[in-house]
NUVO-855614 format. One record per residue: x, y, z of N, C-alpha, C, O, CB in turn; residue in three letters. Coordinates in steps of 0.02 Angstrom, whole numbers, plus 50000, padded with zeros to 5 digits. Glycine has a CB too. Layout:
N
XYZXYZXYZXYZXYZala...
***
This chain:
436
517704930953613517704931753685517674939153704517234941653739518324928453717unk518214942353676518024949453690517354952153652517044956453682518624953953669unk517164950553605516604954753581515884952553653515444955953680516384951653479unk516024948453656515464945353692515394950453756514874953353770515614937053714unk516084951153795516394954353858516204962853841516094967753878517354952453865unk516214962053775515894970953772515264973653741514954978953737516344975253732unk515244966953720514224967053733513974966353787513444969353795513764961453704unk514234962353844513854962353903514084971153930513654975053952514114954753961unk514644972653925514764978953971514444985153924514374990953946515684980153990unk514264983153859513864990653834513074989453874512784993653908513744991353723unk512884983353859512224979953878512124982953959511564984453979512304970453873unk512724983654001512584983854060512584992854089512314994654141513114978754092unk512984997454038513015005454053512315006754005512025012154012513875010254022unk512155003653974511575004653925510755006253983510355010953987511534995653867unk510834999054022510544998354090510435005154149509905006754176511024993254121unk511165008654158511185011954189511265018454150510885022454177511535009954230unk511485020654112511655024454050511375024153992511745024253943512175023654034unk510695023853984510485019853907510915027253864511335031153887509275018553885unk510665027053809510945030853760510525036453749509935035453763511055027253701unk510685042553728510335049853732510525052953666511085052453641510605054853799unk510015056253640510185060653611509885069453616509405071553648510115057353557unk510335073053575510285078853609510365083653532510895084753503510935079753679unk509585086353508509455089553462509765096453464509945099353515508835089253456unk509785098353408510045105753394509655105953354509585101253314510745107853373unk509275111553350508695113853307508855121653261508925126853294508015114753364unk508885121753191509065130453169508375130553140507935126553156509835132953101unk508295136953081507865137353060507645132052994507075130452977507905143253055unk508365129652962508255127452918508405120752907508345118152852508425130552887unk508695116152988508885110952974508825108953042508815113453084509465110552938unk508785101253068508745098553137509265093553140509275088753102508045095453156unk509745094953190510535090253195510375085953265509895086953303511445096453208unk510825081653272510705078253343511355075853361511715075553311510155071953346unk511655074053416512215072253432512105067453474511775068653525512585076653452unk512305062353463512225054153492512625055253572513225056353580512745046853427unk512265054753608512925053353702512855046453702512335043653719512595057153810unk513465043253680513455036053707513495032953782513675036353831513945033353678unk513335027253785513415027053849514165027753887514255029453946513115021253861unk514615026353845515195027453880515785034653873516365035053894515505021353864unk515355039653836515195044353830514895050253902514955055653931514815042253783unk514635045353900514235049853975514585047354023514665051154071513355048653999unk514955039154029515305038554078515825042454094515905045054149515445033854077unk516185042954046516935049054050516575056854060516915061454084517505049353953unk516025057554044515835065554052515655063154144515945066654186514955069653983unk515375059754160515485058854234516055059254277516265063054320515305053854247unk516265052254240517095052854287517295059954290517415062754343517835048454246unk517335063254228517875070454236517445075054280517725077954326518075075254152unk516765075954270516505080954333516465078654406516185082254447515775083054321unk516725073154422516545068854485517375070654503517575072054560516205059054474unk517755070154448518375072354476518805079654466519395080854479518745067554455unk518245084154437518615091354472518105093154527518245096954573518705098854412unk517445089954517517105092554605517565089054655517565091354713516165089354628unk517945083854639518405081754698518835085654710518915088254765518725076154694unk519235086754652519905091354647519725096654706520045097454758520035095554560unk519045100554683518875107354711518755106254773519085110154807518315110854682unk518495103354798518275101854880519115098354906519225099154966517395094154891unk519535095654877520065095754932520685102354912521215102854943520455087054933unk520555105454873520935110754858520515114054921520785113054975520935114054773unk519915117754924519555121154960519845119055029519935123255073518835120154946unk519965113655037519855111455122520765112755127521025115855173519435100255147unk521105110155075521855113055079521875120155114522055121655171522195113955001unk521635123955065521675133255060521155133855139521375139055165521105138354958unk520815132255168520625131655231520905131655293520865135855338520395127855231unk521305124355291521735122855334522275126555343522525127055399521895117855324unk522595130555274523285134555266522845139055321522935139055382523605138255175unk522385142655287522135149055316522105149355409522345153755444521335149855281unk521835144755427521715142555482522475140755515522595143455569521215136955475unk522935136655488523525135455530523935143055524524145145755575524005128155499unk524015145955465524035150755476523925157355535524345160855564523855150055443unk523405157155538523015160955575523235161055659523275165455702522305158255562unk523365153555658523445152455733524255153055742524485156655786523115144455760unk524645149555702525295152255697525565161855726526015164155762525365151055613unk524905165255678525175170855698524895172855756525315174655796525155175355652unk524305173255776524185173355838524945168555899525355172255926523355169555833unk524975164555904525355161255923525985166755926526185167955983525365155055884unk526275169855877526755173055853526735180055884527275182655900526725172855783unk526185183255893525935188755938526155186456007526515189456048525105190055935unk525815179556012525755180256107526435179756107526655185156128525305173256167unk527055174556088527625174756109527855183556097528245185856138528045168656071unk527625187756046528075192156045527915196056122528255198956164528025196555973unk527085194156114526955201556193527585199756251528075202856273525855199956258unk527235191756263527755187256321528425189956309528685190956364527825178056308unk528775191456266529425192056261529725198756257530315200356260529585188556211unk529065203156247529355209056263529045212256339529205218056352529225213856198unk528675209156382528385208956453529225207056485529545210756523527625201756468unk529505199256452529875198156492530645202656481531135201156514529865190956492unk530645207956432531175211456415530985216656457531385219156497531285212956342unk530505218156452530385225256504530415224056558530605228956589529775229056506unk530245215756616530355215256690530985213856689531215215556744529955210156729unk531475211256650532195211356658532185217356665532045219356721532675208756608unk532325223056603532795229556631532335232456675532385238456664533075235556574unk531965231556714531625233156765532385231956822532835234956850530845227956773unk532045224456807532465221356865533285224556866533575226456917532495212356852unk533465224556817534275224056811534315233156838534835235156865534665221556706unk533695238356828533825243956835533785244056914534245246656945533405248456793unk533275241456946533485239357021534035237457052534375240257095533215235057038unk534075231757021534975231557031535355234757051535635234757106535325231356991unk535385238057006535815241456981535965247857030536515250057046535605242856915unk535305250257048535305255157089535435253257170535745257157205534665258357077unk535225248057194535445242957245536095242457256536375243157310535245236757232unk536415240857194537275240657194537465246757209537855248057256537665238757124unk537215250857172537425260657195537475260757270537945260457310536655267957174unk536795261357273536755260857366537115258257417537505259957461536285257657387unk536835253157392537325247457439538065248857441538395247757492537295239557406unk538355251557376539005254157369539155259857412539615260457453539115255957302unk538505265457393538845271157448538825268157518539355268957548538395278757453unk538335264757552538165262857615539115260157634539495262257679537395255957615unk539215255657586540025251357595540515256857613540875256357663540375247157512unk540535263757559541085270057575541065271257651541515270857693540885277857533unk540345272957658540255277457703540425272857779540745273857830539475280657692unk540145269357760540485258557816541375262457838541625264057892540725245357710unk541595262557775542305260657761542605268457804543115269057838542505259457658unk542075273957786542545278557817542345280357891542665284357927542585285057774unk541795276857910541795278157982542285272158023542525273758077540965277958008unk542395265857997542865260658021543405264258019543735263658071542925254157982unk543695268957967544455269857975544415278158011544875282158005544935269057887unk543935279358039543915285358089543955282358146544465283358179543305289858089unk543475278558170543545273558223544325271158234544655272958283543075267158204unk544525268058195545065262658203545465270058216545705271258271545305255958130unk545505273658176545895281458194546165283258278546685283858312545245288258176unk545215283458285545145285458368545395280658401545705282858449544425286358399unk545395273158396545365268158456546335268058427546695266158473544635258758449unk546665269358373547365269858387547735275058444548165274258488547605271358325unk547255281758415547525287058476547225286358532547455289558579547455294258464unk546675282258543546605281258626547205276658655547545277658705545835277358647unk547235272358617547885264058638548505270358651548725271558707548205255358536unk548695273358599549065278958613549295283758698549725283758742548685282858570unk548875286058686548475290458742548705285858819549045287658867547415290458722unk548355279358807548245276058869548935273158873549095271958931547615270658871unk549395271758827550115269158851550595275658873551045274858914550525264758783unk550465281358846550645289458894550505291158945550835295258977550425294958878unk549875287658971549565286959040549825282859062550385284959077548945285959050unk549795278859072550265272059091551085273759118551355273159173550345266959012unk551285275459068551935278559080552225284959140552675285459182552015280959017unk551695288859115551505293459154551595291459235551985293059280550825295059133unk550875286159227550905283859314551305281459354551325281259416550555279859332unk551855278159287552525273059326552995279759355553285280059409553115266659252unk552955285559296553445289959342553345294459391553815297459417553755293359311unk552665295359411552425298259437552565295059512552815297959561551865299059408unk552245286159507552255283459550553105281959605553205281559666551895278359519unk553805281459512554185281059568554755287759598555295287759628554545274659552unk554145294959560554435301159589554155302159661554415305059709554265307459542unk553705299859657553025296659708553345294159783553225296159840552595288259665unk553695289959762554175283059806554905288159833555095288459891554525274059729unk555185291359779555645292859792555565299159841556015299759882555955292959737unk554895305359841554935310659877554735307759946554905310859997554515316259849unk554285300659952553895298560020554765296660047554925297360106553115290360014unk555125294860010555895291960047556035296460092556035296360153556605291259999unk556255303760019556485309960055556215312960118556565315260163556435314660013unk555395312860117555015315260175555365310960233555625313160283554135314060168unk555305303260212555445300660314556225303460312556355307160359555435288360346unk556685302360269557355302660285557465309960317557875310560363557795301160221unk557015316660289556965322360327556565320060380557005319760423556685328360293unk556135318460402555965316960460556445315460505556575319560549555585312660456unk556785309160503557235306660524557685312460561557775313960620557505302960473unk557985315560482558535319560518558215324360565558565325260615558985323660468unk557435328960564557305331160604557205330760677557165335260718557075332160584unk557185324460686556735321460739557605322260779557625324060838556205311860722unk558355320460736558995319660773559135326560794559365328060849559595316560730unk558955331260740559085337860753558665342160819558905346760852558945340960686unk558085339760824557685338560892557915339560940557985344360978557485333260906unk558145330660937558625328261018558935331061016558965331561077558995322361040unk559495336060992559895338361001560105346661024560605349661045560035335960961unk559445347861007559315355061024559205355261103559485356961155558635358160981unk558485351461070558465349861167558885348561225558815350261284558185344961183unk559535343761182560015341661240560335349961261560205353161312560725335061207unk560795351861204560905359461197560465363661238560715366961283560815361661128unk559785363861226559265366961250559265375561201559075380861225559385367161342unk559545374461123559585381761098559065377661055558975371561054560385386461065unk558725382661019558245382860970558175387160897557765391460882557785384361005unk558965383360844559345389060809558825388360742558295385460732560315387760795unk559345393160694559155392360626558955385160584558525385160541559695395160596unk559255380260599559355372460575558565372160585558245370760535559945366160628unk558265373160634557685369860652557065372160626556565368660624557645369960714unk557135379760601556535382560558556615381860473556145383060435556465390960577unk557285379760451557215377860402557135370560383557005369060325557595380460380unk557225365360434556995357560422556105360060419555745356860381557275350560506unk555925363360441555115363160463554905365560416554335364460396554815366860524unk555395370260381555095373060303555305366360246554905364460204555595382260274unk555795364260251555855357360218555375353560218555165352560161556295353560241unk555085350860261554645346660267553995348560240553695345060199554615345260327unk553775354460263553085357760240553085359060167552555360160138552935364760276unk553715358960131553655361860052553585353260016553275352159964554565367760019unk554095345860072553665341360047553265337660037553075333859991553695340060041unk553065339560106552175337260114551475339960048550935338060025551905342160201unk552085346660041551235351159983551415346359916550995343459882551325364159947unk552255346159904552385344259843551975335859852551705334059800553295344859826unk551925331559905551595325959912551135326459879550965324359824551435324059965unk550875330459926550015331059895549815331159833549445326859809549675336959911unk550115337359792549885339659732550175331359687549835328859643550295348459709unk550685329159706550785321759666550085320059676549645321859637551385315259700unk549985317059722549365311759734548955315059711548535310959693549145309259803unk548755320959695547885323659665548045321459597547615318359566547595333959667unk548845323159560548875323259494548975314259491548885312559432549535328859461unk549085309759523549215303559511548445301959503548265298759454549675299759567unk547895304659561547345299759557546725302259496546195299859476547005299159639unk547195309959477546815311859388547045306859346546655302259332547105319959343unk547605306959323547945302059277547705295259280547615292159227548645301859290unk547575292459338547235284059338546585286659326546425282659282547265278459417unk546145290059332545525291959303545525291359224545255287659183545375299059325unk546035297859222546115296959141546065289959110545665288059067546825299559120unk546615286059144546735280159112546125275359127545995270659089547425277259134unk545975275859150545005270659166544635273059122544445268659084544435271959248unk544445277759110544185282759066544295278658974543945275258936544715291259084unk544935281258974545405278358911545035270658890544735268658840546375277058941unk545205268058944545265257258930544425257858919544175254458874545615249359032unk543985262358965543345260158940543105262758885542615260058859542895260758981unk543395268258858543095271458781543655266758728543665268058668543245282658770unk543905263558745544345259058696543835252658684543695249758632545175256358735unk543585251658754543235242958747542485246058726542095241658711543225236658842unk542245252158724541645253858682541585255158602541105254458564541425259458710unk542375257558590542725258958520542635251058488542405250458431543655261958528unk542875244058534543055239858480542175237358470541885235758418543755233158503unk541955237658526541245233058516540845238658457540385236458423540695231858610unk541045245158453540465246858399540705246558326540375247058274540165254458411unk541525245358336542045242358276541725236458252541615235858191542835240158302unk541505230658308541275221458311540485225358265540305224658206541085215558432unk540255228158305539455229958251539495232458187539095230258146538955235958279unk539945237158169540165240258093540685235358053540855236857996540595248458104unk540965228158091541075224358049540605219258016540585216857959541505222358070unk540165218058084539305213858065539085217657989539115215457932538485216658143unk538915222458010538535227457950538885228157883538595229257830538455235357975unk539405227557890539865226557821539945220957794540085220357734540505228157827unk539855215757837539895207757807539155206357753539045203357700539855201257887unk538705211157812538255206857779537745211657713537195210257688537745203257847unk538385219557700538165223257661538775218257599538675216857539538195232357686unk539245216957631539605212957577539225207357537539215207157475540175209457610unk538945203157575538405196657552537925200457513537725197857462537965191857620unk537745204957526536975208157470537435209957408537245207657354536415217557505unk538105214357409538495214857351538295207257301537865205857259539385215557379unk538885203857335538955196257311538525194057253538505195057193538785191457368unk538145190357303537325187857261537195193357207537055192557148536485187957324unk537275198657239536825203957178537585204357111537365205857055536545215757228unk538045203657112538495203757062538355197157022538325197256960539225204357090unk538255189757069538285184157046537525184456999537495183856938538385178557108unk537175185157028536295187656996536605190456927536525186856878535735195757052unk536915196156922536785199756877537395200156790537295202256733536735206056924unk538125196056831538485194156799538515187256764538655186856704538845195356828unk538315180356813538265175056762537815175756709538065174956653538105169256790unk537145177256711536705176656641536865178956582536655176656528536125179356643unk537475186956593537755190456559538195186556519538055185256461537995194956591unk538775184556547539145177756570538985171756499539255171056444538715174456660unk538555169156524538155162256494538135166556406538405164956353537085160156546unk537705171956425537375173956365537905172456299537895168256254537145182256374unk538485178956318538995178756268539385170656251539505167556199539555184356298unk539465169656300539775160856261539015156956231539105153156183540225153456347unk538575157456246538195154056223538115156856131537995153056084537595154456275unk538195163156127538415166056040539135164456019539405167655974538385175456031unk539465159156054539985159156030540695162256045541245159656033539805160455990unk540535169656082540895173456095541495173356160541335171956218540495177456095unk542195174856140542485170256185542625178856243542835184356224543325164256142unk542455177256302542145183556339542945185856381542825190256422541325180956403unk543365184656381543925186856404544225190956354544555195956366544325181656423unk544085188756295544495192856244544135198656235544425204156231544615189556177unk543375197856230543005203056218542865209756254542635215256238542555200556211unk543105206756315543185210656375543715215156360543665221156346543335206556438unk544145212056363544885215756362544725219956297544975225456309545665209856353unk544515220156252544455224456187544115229756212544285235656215544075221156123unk543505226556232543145233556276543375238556330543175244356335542645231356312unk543805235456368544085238656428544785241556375544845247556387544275232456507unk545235239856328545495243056300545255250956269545605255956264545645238856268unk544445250156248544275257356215543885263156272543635268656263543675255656144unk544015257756349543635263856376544175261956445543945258956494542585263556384unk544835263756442545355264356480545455269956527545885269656571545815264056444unk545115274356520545035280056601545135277956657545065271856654544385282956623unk545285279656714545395277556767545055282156823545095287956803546065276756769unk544745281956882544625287156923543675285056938543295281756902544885295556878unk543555287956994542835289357002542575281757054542955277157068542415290356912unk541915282257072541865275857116542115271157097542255268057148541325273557131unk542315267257042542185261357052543265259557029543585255256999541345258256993unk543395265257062544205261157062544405258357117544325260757173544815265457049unk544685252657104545075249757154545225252357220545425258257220545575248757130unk545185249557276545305255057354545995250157375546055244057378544425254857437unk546465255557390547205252257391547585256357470548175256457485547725254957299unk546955259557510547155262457582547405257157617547435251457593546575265557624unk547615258657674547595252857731547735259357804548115264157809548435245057715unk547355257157840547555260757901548125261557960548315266257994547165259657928unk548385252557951549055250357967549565251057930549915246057939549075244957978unk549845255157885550055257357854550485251757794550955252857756550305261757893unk550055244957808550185238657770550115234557712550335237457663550045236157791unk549925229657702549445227657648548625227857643548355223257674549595221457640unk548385230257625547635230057608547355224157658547645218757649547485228357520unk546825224257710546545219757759546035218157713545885220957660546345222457833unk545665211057755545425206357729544635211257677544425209357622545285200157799unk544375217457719543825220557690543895224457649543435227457620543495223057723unk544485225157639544565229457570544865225657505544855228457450545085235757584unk545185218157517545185213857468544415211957442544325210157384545575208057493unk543965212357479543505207957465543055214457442542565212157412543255202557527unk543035220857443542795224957412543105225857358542685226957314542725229457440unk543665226057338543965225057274543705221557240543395224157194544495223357271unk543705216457243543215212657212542715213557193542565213757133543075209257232unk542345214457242541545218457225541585223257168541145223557125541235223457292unk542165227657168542215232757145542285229757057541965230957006542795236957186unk542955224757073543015222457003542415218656961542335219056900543575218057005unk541985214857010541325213356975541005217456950540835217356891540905210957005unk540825222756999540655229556959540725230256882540345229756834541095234956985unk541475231656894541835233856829541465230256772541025231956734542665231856828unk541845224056782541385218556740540875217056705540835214856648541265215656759unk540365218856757539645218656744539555226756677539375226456618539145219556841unk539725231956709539795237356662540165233756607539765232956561540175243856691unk540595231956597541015229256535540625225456509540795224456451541665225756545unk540175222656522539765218356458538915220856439538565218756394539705209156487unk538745226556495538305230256491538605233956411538345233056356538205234556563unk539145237656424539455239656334539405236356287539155238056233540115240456319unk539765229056309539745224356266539165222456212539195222056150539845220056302unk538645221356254537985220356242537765223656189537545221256137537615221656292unk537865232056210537675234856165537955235656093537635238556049537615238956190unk538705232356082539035231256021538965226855979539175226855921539505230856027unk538615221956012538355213955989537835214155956537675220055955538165208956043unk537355210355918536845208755879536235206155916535755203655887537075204155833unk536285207055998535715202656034535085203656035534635200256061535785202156093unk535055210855992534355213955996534065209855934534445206755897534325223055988unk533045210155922532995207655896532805211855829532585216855858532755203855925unk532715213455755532685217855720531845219355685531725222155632533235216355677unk531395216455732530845218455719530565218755790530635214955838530525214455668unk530175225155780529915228755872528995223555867528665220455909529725243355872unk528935224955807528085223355806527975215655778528395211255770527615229455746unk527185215555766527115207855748527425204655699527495208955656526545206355735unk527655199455678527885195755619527885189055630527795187455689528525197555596unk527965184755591528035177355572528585176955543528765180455496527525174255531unk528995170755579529555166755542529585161255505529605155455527529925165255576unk529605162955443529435159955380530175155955328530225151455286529045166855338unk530575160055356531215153155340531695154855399531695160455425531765153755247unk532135149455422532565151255461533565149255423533705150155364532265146955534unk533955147255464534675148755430534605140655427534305136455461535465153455479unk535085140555363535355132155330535165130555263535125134355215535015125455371unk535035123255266534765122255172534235123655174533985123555230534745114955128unk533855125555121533275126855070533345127255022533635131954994532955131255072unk533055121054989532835120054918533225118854884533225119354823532575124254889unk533845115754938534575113754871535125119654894535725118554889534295115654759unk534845126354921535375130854920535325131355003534975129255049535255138154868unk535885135254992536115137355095535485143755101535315146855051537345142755117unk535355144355131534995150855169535305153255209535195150455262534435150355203unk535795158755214536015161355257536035168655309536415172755334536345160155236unk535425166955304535015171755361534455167455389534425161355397534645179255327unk533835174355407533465172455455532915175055424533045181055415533615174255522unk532165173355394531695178055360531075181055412530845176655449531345173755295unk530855185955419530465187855460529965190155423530225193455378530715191655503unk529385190255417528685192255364528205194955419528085193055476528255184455314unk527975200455377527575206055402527235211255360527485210955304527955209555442unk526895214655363526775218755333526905224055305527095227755350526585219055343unk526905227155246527515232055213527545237855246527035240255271527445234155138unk528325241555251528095246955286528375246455351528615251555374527385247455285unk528395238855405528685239855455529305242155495529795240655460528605236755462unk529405243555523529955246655545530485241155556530335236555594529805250855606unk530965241155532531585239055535532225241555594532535246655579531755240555472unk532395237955659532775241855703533685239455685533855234055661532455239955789unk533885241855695534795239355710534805236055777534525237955829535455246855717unk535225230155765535375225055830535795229255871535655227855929535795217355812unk536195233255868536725233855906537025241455883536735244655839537225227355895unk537505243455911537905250955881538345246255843538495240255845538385257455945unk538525253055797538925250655735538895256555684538545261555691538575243455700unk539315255355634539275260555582539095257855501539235252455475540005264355584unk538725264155471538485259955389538685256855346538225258655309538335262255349unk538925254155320539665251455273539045251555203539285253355150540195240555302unk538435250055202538095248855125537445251155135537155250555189538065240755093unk537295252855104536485257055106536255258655021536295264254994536575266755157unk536025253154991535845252754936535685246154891535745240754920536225256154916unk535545246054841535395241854811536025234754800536635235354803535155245654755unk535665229054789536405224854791535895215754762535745210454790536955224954910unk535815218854696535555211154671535265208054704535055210954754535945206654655unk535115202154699534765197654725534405199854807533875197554829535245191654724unk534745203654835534765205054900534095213154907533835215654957535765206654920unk534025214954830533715221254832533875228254878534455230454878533145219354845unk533475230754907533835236154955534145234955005533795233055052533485240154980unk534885235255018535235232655080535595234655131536125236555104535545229355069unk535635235555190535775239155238536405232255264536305226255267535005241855289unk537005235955278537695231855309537835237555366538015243355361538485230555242unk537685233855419538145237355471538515232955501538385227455526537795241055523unk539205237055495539945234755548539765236855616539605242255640540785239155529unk539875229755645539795230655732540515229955742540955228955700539275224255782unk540575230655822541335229755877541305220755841540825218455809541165231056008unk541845217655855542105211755867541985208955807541685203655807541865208155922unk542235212455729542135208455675541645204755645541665200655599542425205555678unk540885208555705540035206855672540095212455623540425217555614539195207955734unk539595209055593539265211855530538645208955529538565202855529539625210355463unk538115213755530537385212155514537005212655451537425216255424537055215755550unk536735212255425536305212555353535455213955364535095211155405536405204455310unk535295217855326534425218155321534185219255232534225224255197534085226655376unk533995213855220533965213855147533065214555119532565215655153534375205955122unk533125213555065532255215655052531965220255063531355219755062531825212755079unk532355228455084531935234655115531485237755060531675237555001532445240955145unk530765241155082530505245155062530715249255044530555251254988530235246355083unk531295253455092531535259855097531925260055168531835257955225530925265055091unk532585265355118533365263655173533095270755235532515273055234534535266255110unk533525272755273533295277355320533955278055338533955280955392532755275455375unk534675276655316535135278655336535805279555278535875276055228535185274655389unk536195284155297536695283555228537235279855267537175277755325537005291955185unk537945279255215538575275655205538935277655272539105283455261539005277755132unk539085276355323539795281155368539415282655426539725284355476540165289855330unk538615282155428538355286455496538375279455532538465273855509537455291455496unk538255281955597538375279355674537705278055686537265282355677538725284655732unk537585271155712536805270455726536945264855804537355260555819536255265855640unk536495267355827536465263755884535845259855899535315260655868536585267855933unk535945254655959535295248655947534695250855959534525255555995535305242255994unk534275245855915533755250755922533455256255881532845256155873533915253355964unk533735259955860533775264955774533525260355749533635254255753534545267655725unk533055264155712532505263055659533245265155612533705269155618531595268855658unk532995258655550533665260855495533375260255430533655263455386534405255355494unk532595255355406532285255655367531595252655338531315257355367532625255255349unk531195250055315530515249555300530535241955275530985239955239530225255455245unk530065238255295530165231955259529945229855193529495233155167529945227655293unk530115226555173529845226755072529975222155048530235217655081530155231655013unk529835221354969529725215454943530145217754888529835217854835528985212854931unk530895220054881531325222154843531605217154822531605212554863531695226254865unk531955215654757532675208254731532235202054738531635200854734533575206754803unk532735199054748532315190354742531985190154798532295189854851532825182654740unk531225190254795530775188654852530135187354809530005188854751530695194954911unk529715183354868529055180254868528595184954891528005185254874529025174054909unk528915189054935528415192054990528785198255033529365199455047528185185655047unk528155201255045528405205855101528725200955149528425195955168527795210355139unk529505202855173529625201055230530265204855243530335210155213529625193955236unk530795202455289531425205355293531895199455309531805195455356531455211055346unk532495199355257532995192655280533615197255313533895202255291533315186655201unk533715193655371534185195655404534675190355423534565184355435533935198755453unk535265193855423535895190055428536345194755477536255200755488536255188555350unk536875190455502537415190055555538115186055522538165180055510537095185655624unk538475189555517539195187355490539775189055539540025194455557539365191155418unk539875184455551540665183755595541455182055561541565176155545540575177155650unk542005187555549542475186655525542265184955455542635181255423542815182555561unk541645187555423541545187655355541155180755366540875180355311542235188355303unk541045177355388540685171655400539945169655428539835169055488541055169255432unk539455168555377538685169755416538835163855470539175158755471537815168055358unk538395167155515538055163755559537285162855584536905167655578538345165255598unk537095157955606536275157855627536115165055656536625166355687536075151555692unk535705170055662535675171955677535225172955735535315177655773535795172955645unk534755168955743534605166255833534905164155859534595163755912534215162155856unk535585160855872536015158855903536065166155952536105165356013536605156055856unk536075174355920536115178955970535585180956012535575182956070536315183855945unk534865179255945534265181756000533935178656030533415180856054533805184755983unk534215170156043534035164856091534555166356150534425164856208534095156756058unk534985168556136535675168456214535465173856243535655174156301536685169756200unk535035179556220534845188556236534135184356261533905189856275534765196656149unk533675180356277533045180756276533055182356347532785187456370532655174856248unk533395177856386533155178956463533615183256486533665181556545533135172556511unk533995188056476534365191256496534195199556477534385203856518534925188056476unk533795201956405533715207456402532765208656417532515214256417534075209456334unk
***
């Protein structure tokens, strides 16, 4: 049965494959080598299957090239986009910023013409209750000399009749007449000085009721220089705000650490603790306090910022080619960035050098100690650019990227350690994106 089954199937490649031979000719002898038919079948199959091999390897190495390609393009546009939108932030935030200035002096200058005002409209209220007073005694020295006048009248008019009856015309009678005439002048001069003094005082009540209404307008203008404060603190403090808890960072404590190393006191932005009533602080200077303390605030994490890791550690193009977690069985605990050798390497944040050298697996390695128990890493360098102890701030170029220790490739692995503990390290430059 089988012989039969492989006579028909030689019978049938024989058909399509008959049998060949293939001479070798020397000078002194003629050889031949039989290609059977199933012979030539396997010399088929195997060239039918590395021209396959080769055409999907080819179209593999194609596609890499091509997804590739667009990846990094792709990788460009987000970087331009992301550094467009870093530059219209501190645009923006530098507007701000200067807005808050302004707007701040505009608030002083608010604050010290209100308490000149309120100054003036106390010593007018002043003024006008001295007038006042004034007029009551005036009025009942006033009352009391018009008494004296009739009651001399009186007696003159008896001293009169009586002369006349007599018919002598003595001493008594030229001095009532001088009596009278010294209080008629003294009358007078009352009444000129009574109807100055009610002048005065009309005078007074109407520069008082012009004092409060331009007081009512310089409180308008302060409310609503207060509201531009506001918004512009709320604008500029929550994203700040968000950012740091969104890395984890617990922002009360961090604060207080910061405001611990820069504890000075004095200059605009301290606390205003006047009062003009010689009382507790009124409702516009609580609420500038505030302002003031947002202020503060906002500066306090403006520092902050700069102590943190939010920056990102490559300025120019690159591709992200591993990120933090497992790979390949092991943890990855950084972030890999690939580029071309040579690129510049920046520092996330201020901080000082703790390692600047070689370190196994890690090849050339740069450790900088940040504020708040960060620690950053840049491993794989070309070449270091900083020694052990120096002070680098964000931004500093610190070294060259390379293909130093265990690596595949030009690239740079970077890491973020908290309390000795890695962490993702986009966790900082995803919470920094819309904010720097």
């Amino acid at each position: 049965m089988r012989t039969r089954l492989g006579q028909k199937i030689h019978l049938l490649m024989e058909k399509w494959l008959p049998e060949k031979r293939l001479f070798l000719r020397s000078d002194t002898e003629t050889r031949f080598i039989r290609l059977r038919p199933s012979t030539q079948l396997m010399a088929a199959v195997g060239a039918i299957a590395v021209v396959s091999w080769t055409i999907v390897a080819t179209a593999i190495l194609l596609m890499d090239s091509i997804g590739s390609g667009n990846f990094r393009e792709q990788a460009k546009r987000d970087q331009f986009i992301y550094e467009e939108r870093l530059n219209a932030l501190s645009l923006e935030r530098d507007v701000r910023a200067e807005e808050a200035l302004a707007a701040q002096e505009r608030f002083n200058t608010a604050l010290e013409q209100i308490s000149l005002m309120q100054s003036e409209l106390l010593t007018s209220e002043d003024r006008r209750r001295e007038l006042e007073t004034g007029i009551e005694v005036i009025q009942a020295t006033l009352r009391r000399t018009m008494k004296e006048r009739e009651d001399a009248k009186t007696e003159l008019a008896a001293l009169t009749a009586e002369d006349g009856e007599t018919g002598a015309s003595g001493p008594r009678t030229a001095e009532m007449e001088s009596t009278v005439e010294f209080l008629s002048t003294a009358l007078a001069t009352t009444s000129a000085e009574r109807d100055m003094i009610a002048a005065d005082a009309k005078f007074a009540i109407e520069h008082a009721e012009e004092m409060a209404l331009n007081i009512k307008l310089l409180e308008e203008r302060n409310d609503e220089i207060f509201r531009k404060l506001e918004d512009a603190m709320t604008i500029s403090v929550e994203p700040l705000d968000k950012m740091f808890r969104q890395a984890g960072l617990s922002t009360d404590s961090l604060l207080k650490k910061v405001r611990s190393g820069y504890s000075g006191q004095g200059g605009p932005l301290t606390p205003l603790s006047f009062s003009t009533k010689g009382g507790e602080p009124d409702a516009d200077t609580s609420r500038a306090n505030r302002i003031l303390g947002e202020l503060d605030r906002l500066n306090l994490y403006r520092i902050a910022a700069e102590k943190a890791p939010f920056d990102i550690p490559i300025k120019s193009a690159f591709r992200y080619t591993s990120g933090f977690g497992p790979r390949w069985g092991r943890m990855h605990y950084g972030t890999d960035f690939a580029g071309p050798h040579g690129t510049p390497i920046y520092s996330t944040a201020d901080g000082v050098v703790i390692h600047a050298g070689w370190s196994s697996g890690y090849g050339r390695l740069i450790k900088i100690q940040h504020e708040f128990g960060i620690e950053t890493r840049y491993a794989h360098l070309a070449k270091i650019r900083v020694k052990v102890g120096q002070r680098v701030s964000r931004g500093q170029r610190i070294g060259d990227m390379g293909n130093s220790g265990r690596s595949t490739g030009t690239h740079l692995h970077y890491e973020v350690r908290v309390g000795g503990k890695a962490v993702n390290p986009m966790i900082y430059i995803k919470a920094a994106k819309n904010v720097f």
